[in-house]
N, C-alpha and C positions, 0 to 999 in steps of 0.2 A: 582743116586748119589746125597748126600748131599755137596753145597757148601756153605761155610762160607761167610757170607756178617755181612756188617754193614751200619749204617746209615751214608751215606754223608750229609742230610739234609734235606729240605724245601723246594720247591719253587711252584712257581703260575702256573700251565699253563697260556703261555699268550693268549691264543686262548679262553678256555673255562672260561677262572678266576678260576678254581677248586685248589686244592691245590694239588701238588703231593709229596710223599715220596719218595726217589732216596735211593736205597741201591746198596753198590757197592760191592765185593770182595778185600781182605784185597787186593791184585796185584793190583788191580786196572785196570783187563781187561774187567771184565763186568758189566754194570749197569743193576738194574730193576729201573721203573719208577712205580710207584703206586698211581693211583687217589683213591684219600679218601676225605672224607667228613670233613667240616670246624670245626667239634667239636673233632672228633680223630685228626685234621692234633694240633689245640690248646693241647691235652693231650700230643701228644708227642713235640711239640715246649717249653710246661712247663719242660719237663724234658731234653731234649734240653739245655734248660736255665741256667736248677738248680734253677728252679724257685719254691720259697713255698708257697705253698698256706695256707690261716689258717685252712679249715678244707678238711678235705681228697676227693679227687676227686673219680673218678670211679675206676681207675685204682690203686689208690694207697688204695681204701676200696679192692681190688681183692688181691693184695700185703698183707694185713695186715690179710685177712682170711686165705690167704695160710701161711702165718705166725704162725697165732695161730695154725692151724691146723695141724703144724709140716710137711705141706708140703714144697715140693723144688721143683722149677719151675728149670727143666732140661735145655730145650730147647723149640726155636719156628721152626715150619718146616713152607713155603709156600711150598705148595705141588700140586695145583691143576688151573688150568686156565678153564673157561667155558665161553661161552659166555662171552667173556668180561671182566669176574668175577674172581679173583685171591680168593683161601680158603688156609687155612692156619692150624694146628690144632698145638696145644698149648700141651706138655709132662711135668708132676708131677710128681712124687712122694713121698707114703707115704707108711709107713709101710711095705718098699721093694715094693712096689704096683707100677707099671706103671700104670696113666691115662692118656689120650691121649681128647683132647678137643679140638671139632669144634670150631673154630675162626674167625673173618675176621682180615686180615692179620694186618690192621689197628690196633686192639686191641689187635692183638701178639706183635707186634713189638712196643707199648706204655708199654705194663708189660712188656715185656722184657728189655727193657730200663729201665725200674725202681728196677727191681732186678738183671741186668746185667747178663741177659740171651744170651748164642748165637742163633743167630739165619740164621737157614739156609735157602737154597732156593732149592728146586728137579732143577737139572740141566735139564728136561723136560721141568718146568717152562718157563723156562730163555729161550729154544729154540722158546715153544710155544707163549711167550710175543715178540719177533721180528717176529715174522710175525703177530699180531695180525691187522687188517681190522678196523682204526680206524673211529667213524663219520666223516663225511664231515667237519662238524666245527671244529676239530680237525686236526692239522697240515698230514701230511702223515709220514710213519713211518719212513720215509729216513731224510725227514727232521727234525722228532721227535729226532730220534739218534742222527743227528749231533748239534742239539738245545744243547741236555742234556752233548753230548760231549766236546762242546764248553763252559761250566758252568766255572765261576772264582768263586774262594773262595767268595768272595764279593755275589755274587749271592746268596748265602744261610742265608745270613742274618734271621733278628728276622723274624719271622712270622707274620704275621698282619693280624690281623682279620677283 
């Protein structure tokens, strides 16, 4: 089963200094936490913003092909957790055509944001990310949840690179 999330926002691990994407469910009973890399966590903090840049970034050159292209960016799925690893696969179409594209979920949830796509999460997921075995450097997962639980508005502030 597909569930509808969205982005709450940004913030730092304090442990690792990595950047994490927090998406929550519109209810607001479950989060995901997603460690991404400091150049997706800035694509999606730009749009985030509403921030313009002068010439078109990655994401928004992705936007502008499926554009010409008369495609529609349906939705984004995160479908798969592996080793660690959250995959995510990106649904188009064109010409009545479903295409379905490997993603990391990072770079679903930056185009979706820019074409104001939903984006869901396999309710599998969401099971297999609470109990994920996190590094030692890395808070434990009890404490991880009540960290992200405990999150104020303020917390999600700009992004900083």
């Amino acid at each position: 089963m597909e569930i509808k999330m969205k982005v709450k926002g940004l913030v730092i691990d304090p442990i690792s200094k990595m950047p994490i994407v927090v998406l929550e469910d519109p209810k607001m009973e479950r989060m995901l936490p997603i460690w991404i890399g400091v150049f997706e966590a800035n694509a999606i903090s730009l749009q985030i913003e509403n921030i313009e840049t002068p010439r078109p970034m990655t994401h928004d050159l992705i936007k502008n092909i499926l554009s010409d292209l008369n495609a529609k960016l349906n939705k984004v799925v995160i479908n798969d957790i592996k080793d660690n690893t959250f995959y995510a696969t990106i649904y188009c179409q064109t010409n009545n055509i479903t295409i379905q594209i490997d993603s990391r979920p990072s770079d679903a949830i930056a185009l979706s944001l820019r074409t104001k796509t939903p984006i869901y999460v396999e309710d599998q997921v969401i099971k297999k990310a609470q109990s994920l075995k996190f590094d030692e450097k890395l808070e434990d997962s009890e404490k991880l949840k009540k960290w992200l639980e405990n999150l104020k508005p303020e917390d999600f502030g700009k992004y900083k690179m």
